[in-house]
Every structure is written in C-alpha cells, then in structure tokens.
C-alpha distance (Angstrom), angle and dihedral (degrees) to the residues before:
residue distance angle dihedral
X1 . . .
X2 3.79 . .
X3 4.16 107.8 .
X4 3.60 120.5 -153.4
X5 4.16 99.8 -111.9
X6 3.77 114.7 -107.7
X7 3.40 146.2 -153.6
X8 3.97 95.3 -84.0
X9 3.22 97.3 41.1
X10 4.10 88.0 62.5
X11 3.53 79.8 64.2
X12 3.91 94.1 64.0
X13 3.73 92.8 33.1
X14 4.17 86.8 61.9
X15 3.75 79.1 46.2
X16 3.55 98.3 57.4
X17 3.48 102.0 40.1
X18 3.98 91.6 50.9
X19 3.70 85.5 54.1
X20 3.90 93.8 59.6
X21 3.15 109.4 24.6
X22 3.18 123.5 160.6
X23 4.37 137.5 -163.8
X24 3.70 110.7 -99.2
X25 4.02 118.2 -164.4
X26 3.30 115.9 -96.3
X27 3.81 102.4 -111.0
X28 3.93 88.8 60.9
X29 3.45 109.6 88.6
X30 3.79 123.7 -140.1
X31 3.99 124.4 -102.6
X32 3.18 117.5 -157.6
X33 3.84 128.7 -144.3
X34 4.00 93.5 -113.9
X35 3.69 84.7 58.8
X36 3.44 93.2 55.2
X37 3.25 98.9 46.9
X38 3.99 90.1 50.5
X39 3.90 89.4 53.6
X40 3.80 87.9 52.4
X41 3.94 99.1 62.1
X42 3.16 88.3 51.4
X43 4.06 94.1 62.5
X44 3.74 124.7 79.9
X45 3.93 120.9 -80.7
X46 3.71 87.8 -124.8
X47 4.44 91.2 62.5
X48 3.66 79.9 65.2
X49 3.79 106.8 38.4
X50 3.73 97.0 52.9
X51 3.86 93.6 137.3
X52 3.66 109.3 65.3
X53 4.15 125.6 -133.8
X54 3.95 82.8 -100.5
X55 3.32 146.6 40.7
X56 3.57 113.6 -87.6
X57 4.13 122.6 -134.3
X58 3.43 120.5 -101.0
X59 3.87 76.0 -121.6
X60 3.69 121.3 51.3
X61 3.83 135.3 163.0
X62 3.54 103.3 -174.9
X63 4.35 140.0 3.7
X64 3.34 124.4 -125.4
X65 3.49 99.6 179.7
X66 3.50 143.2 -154.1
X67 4.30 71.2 10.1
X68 3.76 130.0 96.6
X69 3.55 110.9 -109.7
X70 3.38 97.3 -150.6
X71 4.07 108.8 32.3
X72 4.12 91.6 170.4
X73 3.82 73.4 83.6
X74 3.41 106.7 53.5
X75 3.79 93.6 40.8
X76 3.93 95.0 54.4
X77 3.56 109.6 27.6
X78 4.00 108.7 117.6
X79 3.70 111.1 -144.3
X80 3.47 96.6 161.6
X81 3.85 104.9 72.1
X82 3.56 123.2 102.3
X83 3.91 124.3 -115.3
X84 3.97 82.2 -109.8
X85 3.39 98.0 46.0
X86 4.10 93.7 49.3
X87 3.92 93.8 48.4
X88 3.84 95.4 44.1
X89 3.96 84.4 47.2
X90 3.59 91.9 45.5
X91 3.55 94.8 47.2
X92 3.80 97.4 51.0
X93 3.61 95.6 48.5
X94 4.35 87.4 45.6
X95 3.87 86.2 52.4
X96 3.85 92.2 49.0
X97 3.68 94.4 56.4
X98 3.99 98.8 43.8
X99 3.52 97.1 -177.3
X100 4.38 123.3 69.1
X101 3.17 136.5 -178.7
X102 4.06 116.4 -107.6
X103 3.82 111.0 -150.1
X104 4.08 113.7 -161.3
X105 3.55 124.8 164.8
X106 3.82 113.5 -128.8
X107 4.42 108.6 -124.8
X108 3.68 92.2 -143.0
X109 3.70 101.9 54.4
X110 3.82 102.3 17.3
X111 3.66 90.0 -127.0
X112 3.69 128.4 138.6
X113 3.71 119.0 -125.3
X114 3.42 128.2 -168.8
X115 4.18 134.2 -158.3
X116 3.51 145.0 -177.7
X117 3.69 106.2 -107.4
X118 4.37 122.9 176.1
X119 3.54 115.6 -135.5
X120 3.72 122.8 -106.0
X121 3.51 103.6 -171.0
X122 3.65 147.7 -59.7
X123 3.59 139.8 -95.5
X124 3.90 138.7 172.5
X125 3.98 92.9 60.3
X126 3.72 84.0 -46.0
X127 3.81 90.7 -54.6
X128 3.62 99.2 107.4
X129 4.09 117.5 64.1
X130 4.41 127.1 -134.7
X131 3.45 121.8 -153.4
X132 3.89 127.3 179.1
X133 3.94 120.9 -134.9
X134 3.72 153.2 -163.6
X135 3.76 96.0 -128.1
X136 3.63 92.8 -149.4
X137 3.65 91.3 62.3
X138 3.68 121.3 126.4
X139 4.54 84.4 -125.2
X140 4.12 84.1 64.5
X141 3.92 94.0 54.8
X142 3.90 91.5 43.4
X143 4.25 95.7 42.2
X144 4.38 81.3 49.4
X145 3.59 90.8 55.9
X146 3.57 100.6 42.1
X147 4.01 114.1 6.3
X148 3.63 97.2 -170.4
X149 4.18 108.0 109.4
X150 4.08 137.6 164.9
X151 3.64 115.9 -138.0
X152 4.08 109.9 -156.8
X153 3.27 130.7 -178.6
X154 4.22 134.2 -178.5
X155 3.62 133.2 178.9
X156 4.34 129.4 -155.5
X157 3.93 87.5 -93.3
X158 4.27 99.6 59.8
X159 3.44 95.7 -106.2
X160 3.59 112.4 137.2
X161 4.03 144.8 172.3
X162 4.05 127.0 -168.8
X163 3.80 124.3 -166.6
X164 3.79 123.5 -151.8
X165 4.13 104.9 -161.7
X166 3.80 145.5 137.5
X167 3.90 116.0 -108.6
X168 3.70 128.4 -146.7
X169 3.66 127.2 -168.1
X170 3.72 114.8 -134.2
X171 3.62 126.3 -175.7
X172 4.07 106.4 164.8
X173 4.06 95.0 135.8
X174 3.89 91.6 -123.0
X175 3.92 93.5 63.2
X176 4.26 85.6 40.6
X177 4.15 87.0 53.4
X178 4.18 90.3 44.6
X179 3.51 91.4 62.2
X180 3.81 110.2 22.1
X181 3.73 121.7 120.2
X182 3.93 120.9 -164.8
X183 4.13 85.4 -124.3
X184 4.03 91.2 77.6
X185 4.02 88.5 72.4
X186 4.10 79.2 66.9
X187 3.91 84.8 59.5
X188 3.83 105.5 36.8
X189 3.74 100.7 32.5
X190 3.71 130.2 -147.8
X191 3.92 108.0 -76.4
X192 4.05 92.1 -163.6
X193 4.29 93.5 -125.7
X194 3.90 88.0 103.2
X195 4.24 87.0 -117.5
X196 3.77 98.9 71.9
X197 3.55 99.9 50.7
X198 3.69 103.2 124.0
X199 3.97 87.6 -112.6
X200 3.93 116.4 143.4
X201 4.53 83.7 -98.1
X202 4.11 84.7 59.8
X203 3.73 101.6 128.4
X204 3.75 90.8 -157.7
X205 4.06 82.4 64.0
X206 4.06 108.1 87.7
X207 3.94 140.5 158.4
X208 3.72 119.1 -108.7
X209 4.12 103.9 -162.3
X210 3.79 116.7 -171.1
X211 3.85 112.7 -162.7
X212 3.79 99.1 -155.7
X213 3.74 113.0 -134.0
X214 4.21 98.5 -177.4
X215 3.46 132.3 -2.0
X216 3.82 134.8 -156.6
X217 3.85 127.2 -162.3
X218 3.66 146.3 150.9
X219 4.24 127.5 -167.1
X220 3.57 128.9 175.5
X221 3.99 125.9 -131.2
X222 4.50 83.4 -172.5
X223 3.60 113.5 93.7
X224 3.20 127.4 -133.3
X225 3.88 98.9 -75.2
X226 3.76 87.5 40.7
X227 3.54 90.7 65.9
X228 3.94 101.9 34.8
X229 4.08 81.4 59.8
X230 3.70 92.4 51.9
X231 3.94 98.3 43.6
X232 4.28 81.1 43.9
X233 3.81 96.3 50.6
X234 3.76 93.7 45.8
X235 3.82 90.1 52.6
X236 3.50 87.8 58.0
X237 3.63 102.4 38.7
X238 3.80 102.9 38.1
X239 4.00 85.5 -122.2
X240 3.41 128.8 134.6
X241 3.91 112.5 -97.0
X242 3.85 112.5 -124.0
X243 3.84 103.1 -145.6
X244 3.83 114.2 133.4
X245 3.56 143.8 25.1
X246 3.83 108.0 -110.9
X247 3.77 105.4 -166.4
X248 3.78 131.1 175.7
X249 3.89 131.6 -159.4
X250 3.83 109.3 -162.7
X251 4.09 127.4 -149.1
X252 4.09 91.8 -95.8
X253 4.14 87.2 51.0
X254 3.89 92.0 43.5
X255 4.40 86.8 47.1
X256 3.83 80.4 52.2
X257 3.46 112.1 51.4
X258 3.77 79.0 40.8
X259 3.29 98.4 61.0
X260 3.85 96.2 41.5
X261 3.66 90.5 51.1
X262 3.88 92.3 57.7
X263 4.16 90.5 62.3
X264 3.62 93.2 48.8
X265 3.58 95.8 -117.1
C-alpha cells in the first residue's frame, strides 16, 4: 500500500535525487523536496492510498478505499487456532453433517453440477474425504475429464465447511470392499445376471477419493440468542456482527497435517 511520505524518508529522497541529478536549464527554477512535501499535505488521503488494504476482484462495482470491502471478514476470521485444532474442528462438524454436496463440472456444457453425496470415510488424518459410486454415473465421466471438485457441506444452524480437492476414481475391489456398506444395493439394484447385484464384487460399485487441497469453514460457539443479538446490534450500529468462526486451512497446512498423519504422530 501507498504510505503517506515522512519525515525520514525526506532524508532518502534528498539522497536520491543527489545521486542522479541531473542539469536543468536555467529558466526552470529549482523545487526543492520541502516544497514538495508541503504541496503533498495539502492533497487528499485518497491520491496517496490508491492501492487498497486488499486485493481487489477482478470484478468490482464500487471502491471503498483505504476500507475493507467486506468487514464480515475481518471481524470473524479466526487466526488464532492451531492446525490441530482447525482439522479436529473441521472434522467433527464434517462427521455431524454426513452428507456433502459434490460439485463437478459437466465437459460437454462447461457447467458445474452439484449432488448430494454420503460420506464413506476419511483419509489423510481425516483431511482427505471417500465417497462410494455407481461408476456409470454421469459424476465419473465429468470428475475423468476434469478431476478438480468442491465438497460443501451446511447444517440448520449456518455453520458451514467447503473443500477444494482433486478426485480420483478407484475401482481395485479391495478399496470397493473397505468402504462398502450393504445399503448401496438400495441404490444400484439387483440386475438379475448374478454380476450386477449390488454385492461388495459389483463392478458398477467404485471409490471416489478427494485429496483436499484448501478448505474453508466457519462454526459458531453463540447460541442462538447470542447470535440474533449480534446480527441485531450490527443492524443498528452499522458494525460488523461477530457470529462465527470463519477459519481457513491453506494447501501448505493441508500437505502438513498430511504428512504428519502418515508417521502416526
């Protein structure tokens, strides 16, 4: 961000311009730096803060700024946690909703489409997500042609988490039988040939694994009336209303707890 300049950086300014100085013609007269800097208090604080505390959107409709667009942000974000803390959070609140929505985008039409999807299992210390599949499904075709997915998932309160990760599709019988549950035979039906039964050796029944990459998420520890006061004070006031913790785990942290997962420690 632009700064205002100060008194010490006169100091180098006299510096610089000593450095490369060059001849003016005579009729020019000279400014000097004090001058300058005069001139410049007089300007408006926005000439000088013309790059705002964030980085703006490719798309913008307005600027506010040397202030943050979007102070929900600022207000909740939760930089505090540890890398333990957020996953085991994350985790708990992923295992309480059991069922996410799977977000592919479909290669003909370059449209995203989105399903409900129960969770098999975890793996990656619990940071990467399992998900069983009819592998003639439209999701299998769209995850081969483009393997990158978001995994979201809401409960009745607000709280919410979403995944960004690559799928694969894995079909190796051994993986099918780790996860399998008798309940997918509800789903695929028996077909009568004695292959397509819905039986753990179905080869319509595969893994979908979805190494996570980043995640986003934000729970409350407010109740109800906590956060009813909040969202009613900041109506009145104008101020931001303080009402969740909105946490992020980054690629690096998700490599990380990964990695320290994998020794068992």
């Amino acid at each position: 961000m632009l700064r205002r300049t100060t008194t010490s950086s006169l100091v180098r300014l006299r510096a610089i311009t000593q450095r490369y100085s060059v001849r003016r013609p005579k009729d020019v007269p000279r400014i000097s730096i004090e001058t300058v800097h005069q001139a410049s208090l007089k300007l408006k604080p926005s000439t000088f803060y013309s790059i705002s505390t964030r980085k703006m959107a490719t798309f913008s409709n307005t600027d506010t700024g040397d202030k943050p667009s979007g102070p929900y942000y600022n207000k909740n974000i939760d930089t505090n946690a540890t890398l333990k803390e957020k996953v085991e959070t994350l985790t708990k609140f992923v295992s309480s909703c059991k069922f996410g929505m799977m977000t592919t985008r479909d290669p003909s039409t370059g449209k995203l489409v989105s399903r409900c999807m129960a969770i098999a299992g975890k793996e990656g210390g619990d940071i990467d997500l399992t998900f069983t599949t009819n592998t003639e499904s439209h999701k299998t075709d769209e995850l081969k042609a483009d393997k990158h997915t978001n995994i979201s998932f809401c409960d009745s309160s607000g709280q919410w988490a979403s995944f960004a990760g690559d799928a694969s599709i894995e079909t190796d019988r051994n993986v099918v039988k780790k996860y399998y549950s008798p309940t997918l035979k509800a789903w695929l039906g028996d077909l009568g040939d004695g292959i397509h039964n819905g039986s753990e050796n179905d080869p319509r029944i595969g893994v979908l694994k979805v190494k996570t990459t980043s995640v986003t998420y934000a729970i409350t520890d407010k109740t109800v009336v906590g956060r009813a006061a909040e969202i009613a004070k900041g109506t009145v006031t104008g101020e931001p209303a303080g009402v969740n913790k909105l946490r992020e785990i980054n690629e690096k942290e998700v490599q990380q707890w990964r990695a320290t997962a994998s020794k068992g420690t």
